[in-house]
C-alpha positions in Angstrom: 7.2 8.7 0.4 5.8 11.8 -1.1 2.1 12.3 -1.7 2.5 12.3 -5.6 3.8 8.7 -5.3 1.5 7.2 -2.5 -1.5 8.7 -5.3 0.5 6.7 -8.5 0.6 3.5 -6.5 -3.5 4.0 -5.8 -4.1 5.3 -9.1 -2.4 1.8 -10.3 -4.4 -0.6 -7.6 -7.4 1.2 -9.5 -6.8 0.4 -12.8 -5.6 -3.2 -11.6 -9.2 -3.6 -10.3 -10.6 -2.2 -13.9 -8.3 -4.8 -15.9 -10.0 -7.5 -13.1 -13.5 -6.7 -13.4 -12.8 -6.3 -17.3 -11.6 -9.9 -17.4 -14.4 -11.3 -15.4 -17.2 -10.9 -18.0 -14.7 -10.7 -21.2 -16.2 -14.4 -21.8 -18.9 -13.3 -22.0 -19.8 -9.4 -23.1 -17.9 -8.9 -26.3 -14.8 -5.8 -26.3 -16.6 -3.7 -28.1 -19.7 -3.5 -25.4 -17.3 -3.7 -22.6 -16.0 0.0 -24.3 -19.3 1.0 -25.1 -20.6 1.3 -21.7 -17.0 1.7 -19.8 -17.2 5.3 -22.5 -21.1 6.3 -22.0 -21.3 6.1 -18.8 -18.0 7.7 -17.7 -19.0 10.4 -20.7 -22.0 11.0 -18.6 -20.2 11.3 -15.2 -17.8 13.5 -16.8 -20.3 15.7 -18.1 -22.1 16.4 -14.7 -18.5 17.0 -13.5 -18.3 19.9 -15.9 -21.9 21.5 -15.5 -21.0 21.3 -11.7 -17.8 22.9 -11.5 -18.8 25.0 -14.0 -16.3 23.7 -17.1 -17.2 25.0 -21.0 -16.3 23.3 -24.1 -13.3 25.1 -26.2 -13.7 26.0 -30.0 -9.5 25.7 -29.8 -7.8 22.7 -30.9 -10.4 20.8 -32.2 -8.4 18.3 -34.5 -6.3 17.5 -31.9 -9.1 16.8 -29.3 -10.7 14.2 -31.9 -7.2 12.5 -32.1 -6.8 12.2 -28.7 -10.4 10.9 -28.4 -9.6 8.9 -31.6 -6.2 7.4 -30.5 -7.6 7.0 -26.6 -10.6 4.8 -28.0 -8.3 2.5 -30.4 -6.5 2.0 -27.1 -9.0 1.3 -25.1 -10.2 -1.7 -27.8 -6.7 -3.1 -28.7 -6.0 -2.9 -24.5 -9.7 -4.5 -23.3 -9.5 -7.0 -26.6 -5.8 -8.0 -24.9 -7.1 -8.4 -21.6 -9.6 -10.9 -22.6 -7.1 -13.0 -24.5 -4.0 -12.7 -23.0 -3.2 -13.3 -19.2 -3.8 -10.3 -16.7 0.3 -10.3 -16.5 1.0 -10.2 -20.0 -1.6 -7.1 -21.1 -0.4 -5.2 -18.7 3.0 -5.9 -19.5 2.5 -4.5 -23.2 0.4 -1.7 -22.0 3.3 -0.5 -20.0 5.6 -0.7 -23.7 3.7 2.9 -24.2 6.4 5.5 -22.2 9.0 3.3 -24.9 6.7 4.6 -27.8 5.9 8.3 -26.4 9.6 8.9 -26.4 10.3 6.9 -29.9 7.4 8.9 -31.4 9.1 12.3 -30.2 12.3 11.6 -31.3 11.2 11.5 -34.2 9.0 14.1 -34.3 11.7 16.7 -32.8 14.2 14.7 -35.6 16.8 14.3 -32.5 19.7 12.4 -33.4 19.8 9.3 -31.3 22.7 8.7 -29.1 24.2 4.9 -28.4 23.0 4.8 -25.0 19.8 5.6 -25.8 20.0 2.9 -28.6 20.9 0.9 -26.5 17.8 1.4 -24.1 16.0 1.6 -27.2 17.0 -1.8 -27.9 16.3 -3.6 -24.8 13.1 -2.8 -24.8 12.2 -4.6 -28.5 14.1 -7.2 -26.7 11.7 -7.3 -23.4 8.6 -6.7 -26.0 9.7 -9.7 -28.1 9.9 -11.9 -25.1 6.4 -10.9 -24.1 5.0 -11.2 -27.5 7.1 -14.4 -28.1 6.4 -14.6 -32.1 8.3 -17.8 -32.6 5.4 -19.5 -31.4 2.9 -18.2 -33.8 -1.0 -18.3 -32.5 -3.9 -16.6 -31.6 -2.1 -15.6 -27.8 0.3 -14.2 -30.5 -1.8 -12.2 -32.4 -3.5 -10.9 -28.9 -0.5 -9.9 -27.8 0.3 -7.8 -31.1 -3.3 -6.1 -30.2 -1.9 -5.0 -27.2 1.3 -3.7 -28.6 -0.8 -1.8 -30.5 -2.7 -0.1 -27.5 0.7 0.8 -26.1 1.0 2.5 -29.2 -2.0 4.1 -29.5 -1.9 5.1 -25.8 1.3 6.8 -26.8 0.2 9.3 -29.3 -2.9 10.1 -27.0 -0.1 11.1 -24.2 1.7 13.1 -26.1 -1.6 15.1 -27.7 -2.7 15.6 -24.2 1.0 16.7 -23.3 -0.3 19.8 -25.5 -3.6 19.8 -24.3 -3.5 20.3 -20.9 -2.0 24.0 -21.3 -4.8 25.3 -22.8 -7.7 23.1 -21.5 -9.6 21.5 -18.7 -8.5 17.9 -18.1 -12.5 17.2 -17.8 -13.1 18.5 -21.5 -10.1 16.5 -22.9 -11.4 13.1 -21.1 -14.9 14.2 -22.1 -13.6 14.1 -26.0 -11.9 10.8 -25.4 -14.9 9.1 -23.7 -17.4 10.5 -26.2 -15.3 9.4 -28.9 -14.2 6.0 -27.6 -18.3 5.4 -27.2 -19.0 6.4 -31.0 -15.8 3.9 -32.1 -17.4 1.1 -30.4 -21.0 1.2 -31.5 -20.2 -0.4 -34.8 -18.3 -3.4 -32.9 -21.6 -3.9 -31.4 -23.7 -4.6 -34.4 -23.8 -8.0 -34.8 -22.7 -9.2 -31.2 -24.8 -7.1 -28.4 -25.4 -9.1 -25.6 -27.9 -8.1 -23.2 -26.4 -8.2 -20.0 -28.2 -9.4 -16.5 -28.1 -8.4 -13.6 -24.5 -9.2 -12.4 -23.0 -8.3 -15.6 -24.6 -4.6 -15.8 -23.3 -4.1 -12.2 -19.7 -5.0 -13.3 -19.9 -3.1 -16.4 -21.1 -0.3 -14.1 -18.1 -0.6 -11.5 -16.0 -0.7 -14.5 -16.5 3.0 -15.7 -17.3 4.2 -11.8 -13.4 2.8 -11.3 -11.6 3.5 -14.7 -13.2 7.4 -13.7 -11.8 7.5 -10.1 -8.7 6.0 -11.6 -8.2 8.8 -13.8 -8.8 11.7 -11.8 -6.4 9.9 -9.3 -3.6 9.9 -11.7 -4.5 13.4 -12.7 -3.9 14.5 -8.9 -0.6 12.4 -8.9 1.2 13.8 -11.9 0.1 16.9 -11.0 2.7 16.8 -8.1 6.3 18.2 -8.1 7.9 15.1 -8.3 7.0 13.9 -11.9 10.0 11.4 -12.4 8.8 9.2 -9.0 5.0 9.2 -9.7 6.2 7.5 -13.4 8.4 5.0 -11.9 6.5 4.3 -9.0 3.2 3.4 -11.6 5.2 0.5 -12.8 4.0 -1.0 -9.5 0.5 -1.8 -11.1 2.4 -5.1 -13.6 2.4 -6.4 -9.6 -1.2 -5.9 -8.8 -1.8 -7.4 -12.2 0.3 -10.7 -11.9 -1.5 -10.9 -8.3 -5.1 -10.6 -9.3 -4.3 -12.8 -12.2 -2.8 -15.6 -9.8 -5.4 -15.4 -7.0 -9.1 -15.7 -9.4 -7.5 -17.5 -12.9 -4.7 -19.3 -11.0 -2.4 -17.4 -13.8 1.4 -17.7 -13.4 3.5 -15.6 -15.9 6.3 -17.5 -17.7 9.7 -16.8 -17.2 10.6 -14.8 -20.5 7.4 -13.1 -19.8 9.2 -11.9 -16.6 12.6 -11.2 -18.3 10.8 -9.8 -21.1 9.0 -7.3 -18.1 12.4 -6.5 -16.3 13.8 -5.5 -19.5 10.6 -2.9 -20.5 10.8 -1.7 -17.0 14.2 -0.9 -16.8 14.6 -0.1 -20.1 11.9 2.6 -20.2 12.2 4.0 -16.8 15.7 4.8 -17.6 14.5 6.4 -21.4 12.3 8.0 -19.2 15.0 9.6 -16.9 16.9 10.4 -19.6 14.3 12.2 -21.7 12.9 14.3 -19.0 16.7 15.7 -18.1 16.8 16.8 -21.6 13.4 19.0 -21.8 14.1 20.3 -18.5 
């Protein structure tokens, strides 16, 4: 297994551990704080990362910086809000629906005419998304999981405004933007429902940002290898990780359409996937 891949499957147990720690005080820290201090504190760390190695801020691309930042911290909210309300299995499920909107989104940006097989991909995948969101049953695990479709979607125009940003500037200064950003979108969630955390919940929200940081620049390092089309597969692994945390501290089992509902997403967008990187190459 090449080094790209081993880093994806690490950069995946990472974020596993975030959603975990996330989930352990979402009872009792509201979403908003959670993203408050998972931003300001990583926007800190960020910003000694960029004084050290000697990264500047950019006058270029400004609007699409704030987007990203804009569309990254509506993401982080809809995905943290999931994970408090849905099972581990299940927000990570829907997260995972963003690769499906990336390459939805550029279709139609690029105004390609879609072919029937990629229809038909296209189609399994609202298939495998209905499953998980299950709307026949109408409630507020309904409406949660509509929250997280909506981080899948948010996370997908961030991807493709970083896409563009990355040719012209530091990854550090385009997290930076995202994190300060994310921090200012949360403050007004915060108003009325700060909790003043003890001890053992400052720690966590600490390890939180620590670990969603490490997670990035791990992920960063793996798709920065030559073999692009295994480091995106091979992150699919992290839906495991999830189910397993989820079983071993909330005794969670995921339901069987939740698990067809995952194959088809998987499958589904892995293969989009294939197909959309053969084109632009």
């Amino acid at each position: 297994m090449n080094q790209g891949a081993l880093l994806a499957i690490f950069a995946s147990l990472i974020f596993s551990v975030m959603n975990a720690l996330v989930k352990t005080i979402a009872d009792n820290i509201p979403t908003g704080e959670i993203v408050f201090f998972r931003s300001s504190i990583g926007c800190l760390l960020v910003l000694l990362l960029m004084y050290r190695h000697g990264v500047a801020f950019s006058r270029e691309d400004r609007p699409l910086l704030v987007l990203r930042g804009t569309m990254g911290g509506l993401y982080l909210i809809c995905y943290f809000y999931s994970i408090a309300h849905l099972t581990l299995a299940d927000a990570s499920m829907l997260a995972y629906l963003s690769p499906f909107f990336s390459i939805l989104l550029s279709l139609l940006v690029l105004r390609e005419r879609i072919s029937a097989n990629t229809a038909f991909w296209l189609a399994l995948v609202i298939i495998g998304a209905v499953l998980l969101v299950r709307p026949w049953h109408f409630s507020t695990y309904t409406l949660a999981s509509l929250v997280g479709v909506m981080s899948a979607v948010f996370a997908a125009i961030a991807y493709l405004s970083v896409n563009k940003l990355s040719k012209r500037h530091h990854n550090y200064e385009i997290v930076f933007y995202f994190l300060f950003i994310a921090t200012l979108i949360s403050l007004p969630l915060m108003w009325n429902a700060f909790v003043w955390p003890n001890v053992y919940q400052f720690a966590i929200l600490l390890a939180i940002a620590l670990v969603s940081l490490l997670g990035q620049v791990v992920l960063t390092q793996a798709f920065s290898s030559d073999n692009l089309i295994v480091v995106s597969v091979v992150r699919y692994i992290g839906i495991v990780f999830n189910i397993a945390w989820g079983w071993l501290f909330w005794h969670e089992v995921p339901l069987l359409l939740s698990l067809i509902g995952c194959l088809l997403v998987v499958v589904s967008c892995i293969r989009l996937g294939l197909r959309h990187r053969k084109k632009a190459v």
